[in-house]
N, C-alpha and C positions, 0 to 999 in steps of 0.2 A: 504493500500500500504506500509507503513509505517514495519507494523506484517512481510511483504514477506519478504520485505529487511534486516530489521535486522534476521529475521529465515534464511536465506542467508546467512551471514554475520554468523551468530552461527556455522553454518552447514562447513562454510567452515573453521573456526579456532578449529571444535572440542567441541564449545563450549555447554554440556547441562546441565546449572542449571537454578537458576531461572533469570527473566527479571525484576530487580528492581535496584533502583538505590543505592546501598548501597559499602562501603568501598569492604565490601570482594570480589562484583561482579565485580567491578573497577581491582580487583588486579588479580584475576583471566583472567581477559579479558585480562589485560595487559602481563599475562605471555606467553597466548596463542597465542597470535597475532603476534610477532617474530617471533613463530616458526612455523608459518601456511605460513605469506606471508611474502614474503624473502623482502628484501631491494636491489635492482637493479636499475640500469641506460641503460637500453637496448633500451629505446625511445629517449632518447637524444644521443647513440651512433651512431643509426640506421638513427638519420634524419626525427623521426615520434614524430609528437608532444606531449608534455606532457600538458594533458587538467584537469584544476583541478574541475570543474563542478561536481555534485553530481555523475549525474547520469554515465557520463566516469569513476569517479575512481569504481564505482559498477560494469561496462561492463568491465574493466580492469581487477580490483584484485579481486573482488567475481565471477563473472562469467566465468572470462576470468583468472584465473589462474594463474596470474602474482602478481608481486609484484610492487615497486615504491620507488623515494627514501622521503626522509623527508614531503614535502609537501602532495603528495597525502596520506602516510602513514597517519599523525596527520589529517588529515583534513576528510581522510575516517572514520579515530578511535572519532574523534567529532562528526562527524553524527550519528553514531552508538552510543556515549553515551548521548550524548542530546533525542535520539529515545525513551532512558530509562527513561528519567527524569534527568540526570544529569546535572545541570550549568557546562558550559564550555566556559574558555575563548580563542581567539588564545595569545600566546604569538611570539617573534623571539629572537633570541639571533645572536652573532657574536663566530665565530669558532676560537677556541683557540687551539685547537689539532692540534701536529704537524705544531703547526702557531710558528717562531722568536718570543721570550718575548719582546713587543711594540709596534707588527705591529698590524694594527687598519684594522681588517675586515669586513667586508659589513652584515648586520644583512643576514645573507644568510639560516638560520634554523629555523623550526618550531618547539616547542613545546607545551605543552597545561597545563593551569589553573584549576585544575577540583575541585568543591566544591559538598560536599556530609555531609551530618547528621552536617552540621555547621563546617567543618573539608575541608581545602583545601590542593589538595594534586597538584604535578608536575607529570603531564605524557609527555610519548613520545617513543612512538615507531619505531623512524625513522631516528638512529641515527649509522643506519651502522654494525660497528662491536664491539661496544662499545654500541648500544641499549637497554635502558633498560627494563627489565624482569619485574620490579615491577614500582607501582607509588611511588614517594615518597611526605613525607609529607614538608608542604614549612614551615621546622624549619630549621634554619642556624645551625650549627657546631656540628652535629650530626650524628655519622655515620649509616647509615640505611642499612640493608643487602637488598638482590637482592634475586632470584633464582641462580645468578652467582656470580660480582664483587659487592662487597659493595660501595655505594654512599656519598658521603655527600654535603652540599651548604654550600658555606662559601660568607660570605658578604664583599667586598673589600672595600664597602662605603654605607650611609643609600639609594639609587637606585638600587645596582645591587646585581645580585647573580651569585656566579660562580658555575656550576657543576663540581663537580670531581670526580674521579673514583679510587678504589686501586686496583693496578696494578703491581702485580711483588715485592709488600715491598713499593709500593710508592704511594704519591697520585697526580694525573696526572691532570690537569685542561681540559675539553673538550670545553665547551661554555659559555658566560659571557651575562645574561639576565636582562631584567627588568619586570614588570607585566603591562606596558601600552598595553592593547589589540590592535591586527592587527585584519584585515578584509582579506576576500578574495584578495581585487583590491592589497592589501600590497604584498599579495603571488604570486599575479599571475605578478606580473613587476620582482621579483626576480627569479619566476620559468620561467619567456621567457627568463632571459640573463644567467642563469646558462643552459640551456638547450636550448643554442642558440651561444652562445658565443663559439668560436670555438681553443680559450683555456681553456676552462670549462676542467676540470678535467671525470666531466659528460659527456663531446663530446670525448675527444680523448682516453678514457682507457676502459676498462671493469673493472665495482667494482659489486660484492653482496656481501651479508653476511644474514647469518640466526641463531638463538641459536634453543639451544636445549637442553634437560635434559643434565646438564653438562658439554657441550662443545659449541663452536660457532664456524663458519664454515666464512672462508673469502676467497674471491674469488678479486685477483687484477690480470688483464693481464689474462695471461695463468699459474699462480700461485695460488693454492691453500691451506691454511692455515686452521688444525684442531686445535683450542687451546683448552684443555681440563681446567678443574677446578683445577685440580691439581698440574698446571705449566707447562704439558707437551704437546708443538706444534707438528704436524705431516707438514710435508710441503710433495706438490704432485705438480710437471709440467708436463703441455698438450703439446705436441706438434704435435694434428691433431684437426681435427675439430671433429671429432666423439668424443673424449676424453671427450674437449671443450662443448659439447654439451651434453652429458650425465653426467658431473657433474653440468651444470645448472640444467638438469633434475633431480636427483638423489640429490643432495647436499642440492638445493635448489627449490626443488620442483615445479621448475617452466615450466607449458606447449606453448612453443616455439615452435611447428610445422608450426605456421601458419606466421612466422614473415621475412616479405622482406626481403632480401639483408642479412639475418643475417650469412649464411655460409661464402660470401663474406668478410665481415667484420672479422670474425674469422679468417680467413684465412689471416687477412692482422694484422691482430693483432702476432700472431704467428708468422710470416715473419719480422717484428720490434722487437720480441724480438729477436729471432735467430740473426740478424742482429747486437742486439747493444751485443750482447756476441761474 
């Protein structure tokens, strides 16, 4: 059962090398998985629950086409590498992007501990539009390149680590971690009030993002954002639901035919921005 799922899971990121647990297949896996399954909030917009169980995120994102944000992301990408042989720890962090310097956020993000050939490395594929492309290794003050932005971890104190990103000339702080393992019951109390809480950022907006050879693709509202590698953003506004709907499709490859209420929603999303312009 185990052989179907991850051949699933391969099949739908593109993935054909070999099945062993080793650094280069970690890194690989990791570059492909961004740009297979998008990062979207369309079950907590929509009012349909976000269930983090094995077998839901399999019926969601491998069968079902769809993507997820942090939690299912890392916690699909652990079952799939523990399948290999890989030890994998859960980790969470607290979100420092776009956060005031001081304010104290709720561990609200998944990431993941992965050790291979005696070598522990930081994954996480479920970090938005800032997601990273590759694993990195858990050395502090070290820049380590990507497929895209180059990374590094810098240690604020002997407990934590902070992820940062360069970004434009600069280096940007995203989340601030420690390596005490979470369990499911830890994800599943912060995935009901992020995707229940009805100022969740997750409940009132539409966000994806997806990378891609090159570029990474972000989707806020009815705005959509091409940032290329090179510096250079393309910005594109929906103002219908076809638009709206064919750049899920198309952007971020994700199959939405079958999903309640979601023209509705569209339609009232576009209506609010018009509104606040």
């Amino acid at each position: 059962m185990k052989s179907k799922i991850t051949d699933a899971y391969f099949e739908r990121i593109g993935y054909e090398g070999p099945k062993a647990a080793t650094p280069e297949v970690l890194r690989k896996l990791h570059e492909l998985h961004p740009q297979s399954i998008a990062f979207e909030n369309l079950n907590p917009l929509l009012g349909i629950p976000v269930r983090l169980d094995a077998e839901s995120l399999h019926q969601k994102m491998i069968t079902g086409g769809r993507g997820g944000y942090c939690f299912e992301h890392n916690l699909l990408f652990k079952h799939m590498l523990e399948a290999l042989g890989f030890k994998v720890q859960g980790l969470a962090a607290r979100i420092l992007w776009n956060v005031p310097e001081g304010t104290v956020t709720p561990r609200g993000h998944m990431l993941l501990l992965v050790e291979t050939e005696g070598t522990y490395y930081i994954a996480d594929v479920g970090f938005g539009g800032l997601t990273l492309t590759s694993p990195l290794l858990l050395k502090p003050e070290i820049v380590q390149k990507t497929p895209h932005e180059s990374y590094r971890l810098v240690r604020p104190d002997e407990q934590h680590y902070i992820m940062q990103a360069h970004i434009r000339g600069e280096w940007k702080s995203l989340y601030q971690f420690d390596l005490n393992e979470q369990f499911l019951p830890d994800y599943e109390v912060t995935n009901w009030y992020l995707s229940n809480n009805p100022e969740s950022h997750f409940v009132t907006g539409l966000i994806a993002a997806r990378s891609e050879n090159g570029r990474r693709y972000a989707l806020r509202g009815n705005e959509l954002s091409i940032h290329h590698l090179n510096g250079k953003t393309e910005k594109q506004v929906f103002n219908t639901i076809p638009e709206l709907r064919y750049a899920l499709e198309k952007n971020f490859l994700l199959l939405i035919k079958q999903l309640p209420g979601l023209d509705k929603t569209l339609e009232r999303l576009v209506e609010q921005k018009e509104a606040a312009e």
